[in-house]
C-alpha positions in Angstrom: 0.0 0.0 0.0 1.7 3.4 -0.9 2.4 5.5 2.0 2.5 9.1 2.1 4.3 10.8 5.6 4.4 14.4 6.2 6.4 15.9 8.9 8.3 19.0 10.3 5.0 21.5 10.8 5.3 23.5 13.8 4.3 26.7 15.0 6.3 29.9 14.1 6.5 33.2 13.8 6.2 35.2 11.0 9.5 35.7 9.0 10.4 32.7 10.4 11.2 29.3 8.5 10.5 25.6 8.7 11.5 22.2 6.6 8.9 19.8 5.7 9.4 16.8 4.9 7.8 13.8 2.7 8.2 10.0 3.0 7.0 8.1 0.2 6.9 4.4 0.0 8.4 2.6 -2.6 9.5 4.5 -5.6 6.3 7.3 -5.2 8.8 10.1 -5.3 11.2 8.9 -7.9 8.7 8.5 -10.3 6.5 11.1 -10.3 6.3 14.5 -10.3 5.8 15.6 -6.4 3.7 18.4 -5.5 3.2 20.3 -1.7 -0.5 21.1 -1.3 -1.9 23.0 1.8 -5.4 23.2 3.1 -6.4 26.2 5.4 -9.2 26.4 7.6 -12.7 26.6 5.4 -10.5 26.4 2.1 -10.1 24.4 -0.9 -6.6 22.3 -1.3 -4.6 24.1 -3.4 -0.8 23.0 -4.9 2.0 25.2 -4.0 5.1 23.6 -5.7 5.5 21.4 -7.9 9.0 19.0 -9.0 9.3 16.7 -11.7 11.4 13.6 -11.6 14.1 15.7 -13.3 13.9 18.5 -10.7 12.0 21.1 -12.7 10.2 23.3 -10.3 7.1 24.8 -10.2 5.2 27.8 -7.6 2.4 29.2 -6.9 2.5 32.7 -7.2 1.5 33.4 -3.0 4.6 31.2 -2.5 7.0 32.0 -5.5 10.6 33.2 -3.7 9.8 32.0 -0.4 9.7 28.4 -0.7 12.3 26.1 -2.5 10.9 22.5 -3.1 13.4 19.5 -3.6 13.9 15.9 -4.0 16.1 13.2 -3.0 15.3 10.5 -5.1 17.8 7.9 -3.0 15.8 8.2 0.0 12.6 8.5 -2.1 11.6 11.8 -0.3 10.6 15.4 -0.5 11.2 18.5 0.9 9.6 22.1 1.1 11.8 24.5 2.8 9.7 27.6 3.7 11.4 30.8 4.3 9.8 34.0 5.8 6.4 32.7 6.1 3.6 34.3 6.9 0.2 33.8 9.1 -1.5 33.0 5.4 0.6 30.6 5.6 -1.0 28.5 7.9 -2.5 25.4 6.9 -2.3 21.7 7.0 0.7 20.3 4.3 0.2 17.5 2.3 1.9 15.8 -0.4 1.2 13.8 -3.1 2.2 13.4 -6.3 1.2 16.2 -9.5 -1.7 15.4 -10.3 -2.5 13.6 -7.0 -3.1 9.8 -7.7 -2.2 8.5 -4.2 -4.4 8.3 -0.7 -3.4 11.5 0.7 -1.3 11.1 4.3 -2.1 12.8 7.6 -0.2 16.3 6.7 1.5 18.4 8.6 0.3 21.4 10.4 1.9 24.4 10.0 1.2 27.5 12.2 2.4 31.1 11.4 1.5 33.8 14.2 1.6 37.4 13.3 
């Protein structure tokens, strides 16, 4: 059964940073193209960055210069590293691979206070 794992949420404060991390099962993350999604409170998912198996890299425009998405395809895994983030920021982090064909994992909170 693929597995999705999220970690490295937390609470912060704005302009701060975190590291997320994702832990795919089997050879998810080397295969695919991996996207970060977030969910806030009373909102839709939405995809935030994108990387293909060759490391091409894609951003949403609310996330564009702030947040650097990578790979490492020898520990099947991926990473978002957020940089000065904001309260909008907050929201549960999920990944999954672009478009999302896998069961999606528990996420990741992040919290941003202001």
């Amino acid at each position: 059964q693929v597995q999705l794992v999220e970690s490295g949420g937390g609470l912060v404060q704005a302009g701060g940073s975190l590291r997320l991390s994702c832990a795919a099962s089997g050879s998810i993350a080397t295969l695919n193209t991996m996207g970060w999604y977030r969910q806030a409170p009373g909102k839709r998912r939405e995809l935030v960055a994108s990387i293909t198996p060759g490391s091409n890299t894609n951003y949403a425009d609310s996330v564009k210069g702030r947040f650097t998405i990578s790979r490492s395809n020898a520990r099947n895994a991926v990473y978002l590293q957020m940089n000065r983030l904001k309260p909008e920021d907050t929201a549960v982090y999920y990944c999954n691979s672009y478009p999302e064909n896998y069961y999606w994992g528990q996420g990741t909170q992040v919290t941003v206070s202001s």
